[in-house]
C-alpha positions as CSV (number, residue, x, y, z in Angstrom):
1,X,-8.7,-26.2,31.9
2,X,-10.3,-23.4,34.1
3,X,-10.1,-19.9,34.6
4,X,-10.8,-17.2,36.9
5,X,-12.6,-14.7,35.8
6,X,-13.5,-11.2,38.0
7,X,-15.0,-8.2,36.8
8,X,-13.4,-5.8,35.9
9,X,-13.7,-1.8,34.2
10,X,-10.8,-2.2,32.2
11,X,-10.9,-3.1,28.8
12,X,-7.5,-3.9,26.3
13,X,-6.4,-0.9,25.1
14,X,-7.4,-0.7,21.5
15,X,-4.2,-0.5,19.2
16,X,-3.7,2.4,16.8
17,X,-3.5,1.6,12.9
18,X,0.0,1.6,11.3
19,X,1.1,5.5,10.6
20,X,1.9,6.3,6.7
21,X,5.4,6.1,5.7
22,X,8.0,3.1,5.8
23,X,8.6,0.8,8.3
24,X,10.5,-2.6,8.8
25,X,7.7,-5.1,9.7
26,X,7.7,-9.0,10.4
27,X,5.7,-11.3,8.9
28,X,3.1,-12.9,11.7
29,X,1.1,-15.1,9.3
30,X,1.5,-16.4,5.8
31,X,-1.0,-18.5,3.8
32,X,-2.5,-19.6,0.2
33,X,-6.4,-19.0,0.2
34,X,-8.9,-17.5,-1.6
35,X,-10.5,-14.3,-1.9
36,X,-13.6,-13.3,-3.3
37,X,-13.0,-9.5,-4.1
38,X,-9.7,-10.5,-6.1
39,X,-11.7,-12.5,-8.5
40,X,-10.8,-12.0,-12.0
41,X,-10.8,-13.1,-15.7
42,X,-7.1,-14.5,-15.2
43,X,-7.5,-15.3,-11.7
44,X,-11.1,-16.9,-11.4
45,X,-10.7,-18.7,-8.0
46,X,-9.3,-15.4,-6.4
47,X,-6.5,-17.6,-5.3
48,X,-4.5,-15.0,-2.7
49,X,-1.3,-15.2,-1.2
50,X,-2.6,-13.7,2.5
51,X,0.0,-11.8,4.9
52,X,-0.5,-11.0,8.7
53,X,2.1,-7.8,9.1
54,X,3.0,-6.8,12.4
55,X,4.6,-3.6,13.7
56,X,5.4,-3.4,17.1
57,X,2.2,-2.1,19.0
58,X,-0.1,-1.2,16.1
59,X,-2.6,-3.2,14.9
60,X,-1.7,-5.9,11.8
61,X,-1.9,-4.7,8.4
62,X,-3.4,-7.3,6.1
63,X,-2.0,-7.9,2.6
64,X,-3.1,-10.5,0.2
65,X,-1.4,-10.7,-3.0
66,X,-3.7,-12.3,-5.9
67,X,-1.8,-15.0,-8.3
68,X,-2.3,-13.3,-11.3
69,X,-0.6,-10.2,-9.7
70,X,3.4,-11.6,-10.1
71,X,4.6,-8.1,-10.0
72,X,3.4,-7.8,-6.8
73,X,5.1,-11.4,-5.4
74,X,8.1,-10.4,-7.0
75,X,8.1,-6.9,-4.8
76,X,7.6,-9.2,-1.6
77,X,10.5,-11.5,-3.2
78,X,12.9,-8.5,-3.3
79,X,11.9,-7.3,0.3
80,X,12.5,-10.0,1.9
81,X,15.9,-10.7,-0.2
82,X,15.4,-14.0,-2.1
83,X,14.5,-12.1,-6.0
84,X,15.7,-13.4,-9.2
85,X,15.4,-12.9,-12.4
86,X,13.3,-15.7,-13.0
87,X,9.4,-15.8,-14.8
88,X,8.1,-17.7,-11.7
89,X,8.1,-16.4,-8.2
90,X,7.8,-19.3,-6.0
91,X,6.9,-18.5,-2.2
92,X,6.4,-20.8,0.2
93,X,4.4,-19.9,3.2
94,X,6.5,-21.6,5.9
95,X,9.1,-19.9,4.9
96,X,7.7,-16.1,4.9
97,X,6.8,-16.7,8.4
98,X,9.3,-14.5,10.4
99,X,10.5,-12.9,8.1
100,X,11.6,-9.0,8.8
101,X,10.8,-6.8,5.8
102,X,10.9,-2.7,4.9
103,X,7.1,-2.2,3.9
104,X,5.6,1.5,2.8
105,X,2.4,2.1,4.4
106,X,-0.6,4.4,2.9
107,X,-3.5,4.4,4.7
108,X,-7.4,3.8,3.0
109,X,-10.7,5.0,3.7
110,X,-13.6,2.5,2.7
111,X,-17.0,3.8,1.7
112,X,-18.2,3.5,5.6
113,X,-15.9,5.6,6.7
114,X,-13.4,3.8,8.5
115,X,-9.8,4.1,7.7
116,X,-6.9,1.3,7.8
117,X,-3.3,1.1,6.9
118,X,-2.8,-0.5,3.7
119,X,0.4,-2.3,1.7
120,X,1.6,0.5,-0.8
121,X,4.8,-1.1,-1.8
122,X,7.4,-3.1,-0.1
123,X,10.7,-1.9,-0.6
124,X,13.3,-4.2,-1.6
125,X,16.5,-4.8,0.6
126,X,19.4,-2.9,-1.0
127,X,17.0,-0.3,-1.5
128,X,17.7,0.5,-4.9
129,X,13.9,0.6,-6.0
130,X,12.3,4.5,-6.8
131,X,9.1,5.4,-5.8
132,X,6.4,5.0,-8.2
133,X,7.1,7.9,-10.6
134,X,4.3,10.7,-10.7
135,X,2.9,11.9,-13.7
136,X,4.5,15.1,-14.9
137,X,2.7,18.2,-13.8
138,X,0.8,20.1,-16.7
139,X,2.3,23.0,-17.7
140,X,-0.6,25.9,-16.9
141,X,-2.4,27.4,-19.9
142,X,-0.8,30.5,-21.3
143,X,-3.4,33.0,-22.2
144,X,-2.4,36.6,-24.2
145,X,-3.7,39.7,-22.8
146,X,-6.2,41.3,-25.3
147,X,-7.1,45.6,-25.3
148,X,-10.0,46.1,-25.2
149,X,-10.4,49.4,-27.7
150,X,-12.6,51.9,-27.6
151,X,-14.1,54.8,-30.3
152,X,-12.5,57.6,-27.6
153,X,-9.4,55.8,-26.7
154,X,-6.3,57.4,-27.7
155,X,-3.9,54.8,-28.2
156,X,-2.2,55.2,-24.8
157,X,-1.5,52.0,-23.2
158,X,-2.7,52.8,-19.5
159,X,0.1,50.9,-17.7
């Protein structure tokens, strides 16, 4: 195969990260792999479930869902309408594929400085699932008033 190639001073436009806040998203790419950060005691292999999510004209949000995480598979499960009450998630890659989803974005900054739109939750399909709940605000420290008295004070409160 060949192709014609001129010069040119354009370049492709550089896509703008996912904005925070929820959007419905399709799954591009779905597959079984590993992953060195998700390492763990109870998931030594790192073995990931890795999604390509794509939103319109933003760049893909990566997601990969470690094995030992099934509260996290059964989020996707829920999003994507097929949850059950079962102990064992089962999702099959070929099937994800396609699949149109409601996904809450947060974005992260890494220790170099650059910033990308990250999986917070994906919300399931009727909806019915709260927010994570926030820890109650502290209720601020009452402190008393104290006089201070003096040898040539009166007793005359001065407000």
């Amino acid at each position: 195969m060949d192709f014609q190639y001129t010069e040119s001073d354009q370049t492709p436009a550089d896509r703008e990260i996912v904005p925070v806040g929820v959007h419905v998203m399709e799954i591009r790419h779905a597959e079984e792999g590993p992953n060195e950060y998700r390492k763990c005691d109870q998931n030594s292999e790192g073995n990931c479930l890795k999604l390509r999510l794509s939103c319109g004209e933003y760049k893909f949000v990566f997601d990969d869902i470690p094995q030992h995480l099934g509260w996290r598979a059964k989020q996707l499960a829920a999003a994507i309408g097929t949850d059950d009450d079962s102990q064992v998630i089962s999702l099959d890659t070929k099937n994800l594929i396609g699949q149109q989803l409601t996904v809450e974005i947060s974005h992260y900054t890494s220790k170099a400085g650059k910033i990308s739109a990250v999986v917070k939750r994906y919300v399931p399909v009727d909806g019915k699932a709260k927010p994570a709940k926030k820890a109650e605000a502290k209720k601020p420290r009452m402190t008393t008033a104290v006089a201070m008295v003096t040898e040539d004070d009166d007793g005359d409160v001065p407000f």
